[in-house]
C-alpha positions in Angstrom: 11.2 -12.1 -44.3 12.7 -9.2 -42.7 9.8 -7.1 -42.8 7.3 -10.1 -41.4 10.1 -10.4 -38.3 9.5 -6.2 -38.1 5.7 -6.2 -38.2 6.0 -9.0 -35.5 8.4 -7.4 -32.9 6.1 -4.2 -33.3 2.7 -6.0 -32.3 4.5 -7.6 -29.7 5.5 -4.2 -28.5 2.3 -2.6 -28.9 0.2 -5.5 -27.0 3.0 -5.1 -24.1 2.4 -1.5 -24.7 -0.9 -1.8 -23.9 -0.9 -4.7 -20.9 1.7 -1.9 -19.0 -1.5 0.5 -19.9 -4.3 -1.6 -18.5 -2.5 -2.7 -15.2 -3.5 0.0 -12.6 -0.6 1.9 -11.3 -0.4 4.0 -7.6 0.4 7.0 -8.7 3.2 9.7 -6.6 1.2 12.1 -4.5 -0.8 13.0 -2.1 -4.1 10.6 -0.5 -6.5 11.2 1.5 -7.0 7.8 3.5 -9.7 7.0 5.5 -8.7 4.1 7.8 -10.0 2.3 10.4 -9.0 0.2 13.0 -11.1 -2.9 14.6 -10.3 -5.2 17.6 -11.7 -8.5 17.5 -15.3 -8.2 19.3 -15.4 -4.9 19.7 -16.3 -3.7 15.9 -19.1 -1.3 17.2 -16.2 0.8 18.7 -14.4 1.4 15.4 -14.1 5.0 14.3 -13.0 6.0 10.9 -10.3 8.1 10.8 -8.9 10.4 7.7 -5.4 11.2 7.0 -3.4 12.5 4.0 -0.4 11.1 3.1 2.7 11.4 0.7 3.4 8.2 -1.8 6.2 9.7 -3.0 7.9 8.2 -6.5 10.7 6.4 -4.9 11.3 4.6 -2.1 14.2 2.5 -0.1 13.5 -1.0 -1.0 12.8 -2.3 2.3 10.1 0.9 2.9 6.6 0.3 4.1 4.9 0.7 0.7 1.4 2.2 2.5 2.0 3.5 6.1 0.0 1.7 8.9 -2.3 5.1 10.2 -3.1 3.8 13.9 -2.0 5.7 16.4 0.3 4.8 18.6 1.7 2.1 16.2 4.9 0.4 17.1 5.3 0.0 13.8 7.5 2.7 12.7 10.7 1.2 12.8 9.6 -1.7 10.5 10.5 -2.7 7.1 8.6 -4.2 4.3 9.1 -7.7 3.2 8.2 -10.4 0.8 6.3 -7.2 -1.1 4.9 -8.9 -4.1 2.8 -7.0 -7.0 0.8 -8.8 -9.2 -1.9 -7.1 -11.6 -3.6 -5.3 -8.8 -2.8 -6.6 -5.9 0.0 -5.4 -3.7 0.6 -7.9 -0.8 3.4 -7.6 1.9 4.6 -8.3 5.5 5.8 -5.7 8.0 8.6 -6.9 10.0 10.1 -4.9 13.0 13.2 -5.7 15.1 13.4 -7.5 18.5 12.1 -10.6 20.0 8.2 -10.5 20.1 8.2 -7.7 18.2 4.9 -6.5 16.3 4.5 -8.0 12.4 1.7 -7.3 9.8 0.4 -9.0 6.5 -0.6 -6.3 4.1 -2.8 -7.1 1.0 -4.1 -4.2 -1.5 -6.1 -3.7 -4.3 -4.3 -1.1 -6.3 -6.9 1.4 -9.1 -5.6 4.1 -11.2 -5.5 6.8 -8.3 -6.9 4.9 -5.7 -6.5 1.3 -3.1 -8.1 0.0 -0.7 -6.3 -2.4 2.1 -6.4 -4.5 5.1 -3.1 -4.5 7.4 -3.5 -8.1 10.0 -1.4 -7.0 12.5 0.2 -8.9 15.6 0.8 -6.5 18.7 4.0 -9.1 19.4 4.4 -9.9 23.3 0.8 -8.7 24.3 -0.4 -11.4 22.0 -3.2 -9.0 21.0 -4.6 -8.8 17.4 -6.2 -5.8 14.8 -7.1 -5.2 11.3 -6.7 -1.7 9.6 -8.8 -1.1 6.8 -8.3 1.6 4.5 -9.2 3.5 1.3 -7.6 6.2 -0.3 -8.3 8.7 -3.3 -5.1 10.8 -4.5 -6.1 14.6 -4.3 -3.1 16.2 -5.8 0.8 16.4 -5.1 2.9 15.2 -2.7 4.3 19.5 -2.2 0.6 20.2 -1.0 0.7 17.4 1.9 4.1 18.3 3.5 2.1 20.0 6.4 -1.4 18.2 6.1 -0.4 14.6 7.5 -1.9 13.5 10.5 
Protein backbone atom coordinates (compact mmCIF):
# COMPACT_ATOMS: atom_id res chain seq x y z
CA UNK A 1 0.00 0.00 0.00
CA UNK A 2 2.77 2.18 0.76
CA UNK A 3 4.54 1.74 -2.35
CA UNK A 4 1.07 2.24 -4.58
CA UNK A 5 0.69 5.80 -2.41
CA UNK A 6 4.67 6.39 -3.59
CA UNK A 7 4.25 5.51 -7.30
CA UNK A 8 1.19 7.85 -7.15
CA UNK A 9 2.67 11.09 -5.49
CA UNK A 10 5.58 10.59 -8.10
CA UNK A 11 3.33 10.63 -11.36
CA UNK A 12 1.54 13.39 -9.89
CA UNK A 13 4.80 15.18 -9.61
CA UNK A 14 6.10 14.30 -12.84
CA UNK A 15 2.70 15.36 -14.86
CA UNK A 16 2.95 18.78 -12.78
CA UNK A 17 6.51 18.52 -13.74
CA UNK A 18 5.73 18.59 -17.05
CA UNK A 19 2.48 21.14 -17.20
CA UNK A 20 5.22 23.82 -15.40
CA UNK A 21 7.35 22.68 -18.66
CA UNK A 22 4.76 23.13 -21.40
CA UNK A 23 3.41 26.56 -20.10
CA UNK A 24 5.56 29.27 -21.98
CA UNK A 25 7.56 31.31 -19.65
CA UNK A 26 9.03 35.22 -20.43
CA UNK A 27 12.25 34.71 -19.78
CA UNK A 28 14.92 37.68 -17.91
CA UNK A 29 16.71 39.55 -20.52
CA UNK A 30 17.08 41.60 -23.05
CA UNK A 31 14.08 42.18 -26.20
CA UNK A 32 14.13 43.69 -29.09
CA UNK A 33 10.38 45.12 -29.45
CA UNK A 34 9.03 46.40 -32.34
CA UNK A 35 5.98 48.47 -31.44
CA UNK A 36 3.70 50.54 -32.93
CA UNK A 37 1.27 53.02 -32.12
CA UNK A 38 -2.17 53.73 -34.04
CA UNK A 39 -4.84 56.47 -33.48
CA UNK A 40 -8.16 55.76 -34.40
CA UNK A 41 -8.59 56.75 -38.28
CA UNK A 42 -5.41 57.57 -38.96
CA UNK A 43 -3.80 53.85 -39.28
CA UNK A 44 -1.91 54.83 -42.54
CA UNK A 45 0.24 57.05 -40.33
CA UNK A 46 1.55 54.41 -37.98
CA UNK A 47 5.33 53.78 -37.95
CA UNK A 48 6.93 50.82 -36.43
CA UNK A 49 9.27 51.61 -34.09
CA UNK A 50 12.17 49.13 -32.46
CA UNK A 51 13.39 49.26 -29.04
CA UNK A 52 15.40 46.97 -26.70
CA UNK A 53 14.50 46.48 -23.35
CA UNK A 54 15.44 44.85 -19.94
CA UNK A 55 12.73 42.20 -18.38
CA UNK A 56 14.67 41.76 -15.60
CA UNK A 57 13.96 38.56 -13.15
CA UNK A 58 12.27 40.40 -10.46
CA UNK A 59 10.09 43.02 -10.15
CA UNK A 60 8.06 45.27 -7.45
CA UNK A 61 4.69 43.90 -7.44
CA UNK A 62 2.90 46.80 -8.60
CA UNK A 63 5.64 47.19 -11.80
CA UNK A 64 4.42 47.59 -15.31
CA UNK A 65 5.16 43.96 -16.40
CA UNK A 66 6.05 45.15 -20.32
CA UNK A 67 6.83 48.95 -20.59
CA UNK A 68 4.44 51.04 -22.84
CA UNK A 69 7.26 52.29 -25.78
CA UNK A 70 5.35 55.57 -27.06
CA UNK A 71 6.95 58.44 -26.72
CA UNK A 72 6.02 60.94 -24.76
CA UNK A 73 3.91 58.53 -22.62
CA UNK A 74 2.46 59.81 -19.42
CA UNK A 75 2.60 56.73 -18.31
CA UNK A 76 5.65 56.37 -16.36
CA UNK A 77 4.50 56.98 -13.06
CA UNK A 78 1.84 54.17 -13.28
CA UNK A 79 1.53 50.89 -11.67
CA UNK A 80 0.28 47.62 -12.82
CA UNK A 81 -2.97 46.25 -11.56
CA UNK A 82 -5.34 43.40 -11.64
CA UNK A 83 -2.21 41.52 -13.62
CA UNK A 84 -3.51 38.17 -14.11
CA UNK A 85 -1.44 35.12 -15.89
CA UNK A 86 -3.11 32.38 -17.16
CA UNK A 87 -1.39 29.63 -19.54
CA UNK A 88 -0.21 32.21 -22.03
CA UNK A 89 -1.91 35.10 -21.58
CA UNK A 90 -0.69 37.94 -19.44
CA UNK A 91 -3.49 40.54 -19.13
CA UNK A 92 -3.29 43.82 -16.94
CA UNK A 93 -4.40 47.40 -16.36
CA UNK A 94 -2.11 50.42 -15.97
CA UNK A 95 -3.32 52.83 -13.47
CA UNK A 96 -1.63 56.31 -12.90
CA UNK A 97 -2.37 58.90 -10.16
CA UNK A 98 -4.64 61.99 -10.34
CA UNK A 99 -8.02 62.81 -11.44
CA UNK A 100 -8.36 62.10 -15.30
CA UNK A 101 -5.36 60.58 -15.25
CA UNK A 102 -4.25 58.18 -18.28
CA UNK A 103 -5.15 54.20 -17.81
CA UNK A 104 -4.43 51.19 -20.13
CA UNK A 105 -5.69 47.43 -20.47
CA UNK A 106 -2.86 45.29 -21.42
CA UNK A 107 -3.39 41.69 -22.86
CA UNK A 108 -0.26 39.38 -24.05
CA UNK A 109 0.38 36.34 -25.52
CA UNK A 110 3.39 35.06 -23.78
CA UNK A 111 6.06 32.16 -26.10
CA UNK A 112 9.12 30.72 -24.80
CA UNK A 113 11.40 33.85 -25.64
CA UNK A 114 9.01 35.83 -27.23
CA UNK A 115 5.09 38.04 -26.81
CA UNK A 116 3.24 39.88 -28.69
CA UNK A 117 0.67 42.67 -27.07
CA UNK A 118 -1.86 45.25 -27.47
CA UNK A 119 -1.79 48.16 -24.73
CA UNK A 120 -5.75 50.18 -25.11
CA UNK A 121 -4.81 53.18 -23.67
CA UNK A 122 -6.99 56.30 -22.46
CA UNK A 123 -5.01 59.68 -22.75
CA UNK A 124 -7.31 60.74 -19.38
CA UNK A 125 -8.65 64.49 -19.69
CA UNK A 126 -8.05 64.87 -23.46
CA UNK A 127 -10.44 62.07 -23.83
CA UNK A 128 -8.30 60.78 -26.72
CA UNK A 129 -7.74 57.06 -27.45
CA UNK A 130 -4.57 54.60 -28.94
CA UNK A 131 -3.49 51.11 -29.20
CA UNK A 132 0.21 49.96 -28.98
CA UNK A 133 0.99 46.90 -30.56
CA UNK A 134 4.05 45.02 -29.99
CA UNK A 135 6.24 42.03 -30.58
CA UNK A 136 9.34 41.10 -29.05
CA UNK A 137 12.14 38.42 -29.50
CA UNK A 138 14.76 38.12 -26.54
CA UNK A 139 18.35 38.55 -28.03
CA UNK A 140 20.51 37.97 -25.02
CA UNK A 141 21.01 39.43 -21.43
CA UNK A 142 19.71 42.03 -19.63
CA UNK A 143 23.99 43.39 -18.95
CA UNK A 144 24.13 43.86 -22.90
CA UNK A 145 20.98 46.36 -22.93
CA UNK A 146 21.98 48.75 -20.14
CA UNK A 147 22.95 51.36 -22.86
CA UNK A 148 20.88 50.14 -25.92
CA UNK A 149 17.24 51.18 -24.67
CA UNK A 150 15.51 53.68 -26.57
Amino acid sequence: MKALGAMVVVILAAQAAGLARAEPLLQPGRYEVRSRLELPHLERWAIDKKSAICVPATRPADAIPLPILAENSPFAGCVAQAVRRAGDRLDYRVVCPGRDAARAAATYRLAEGRFRGRIDMVMGAKNMTMTEQQTGQRVGSCEVAQGAAD
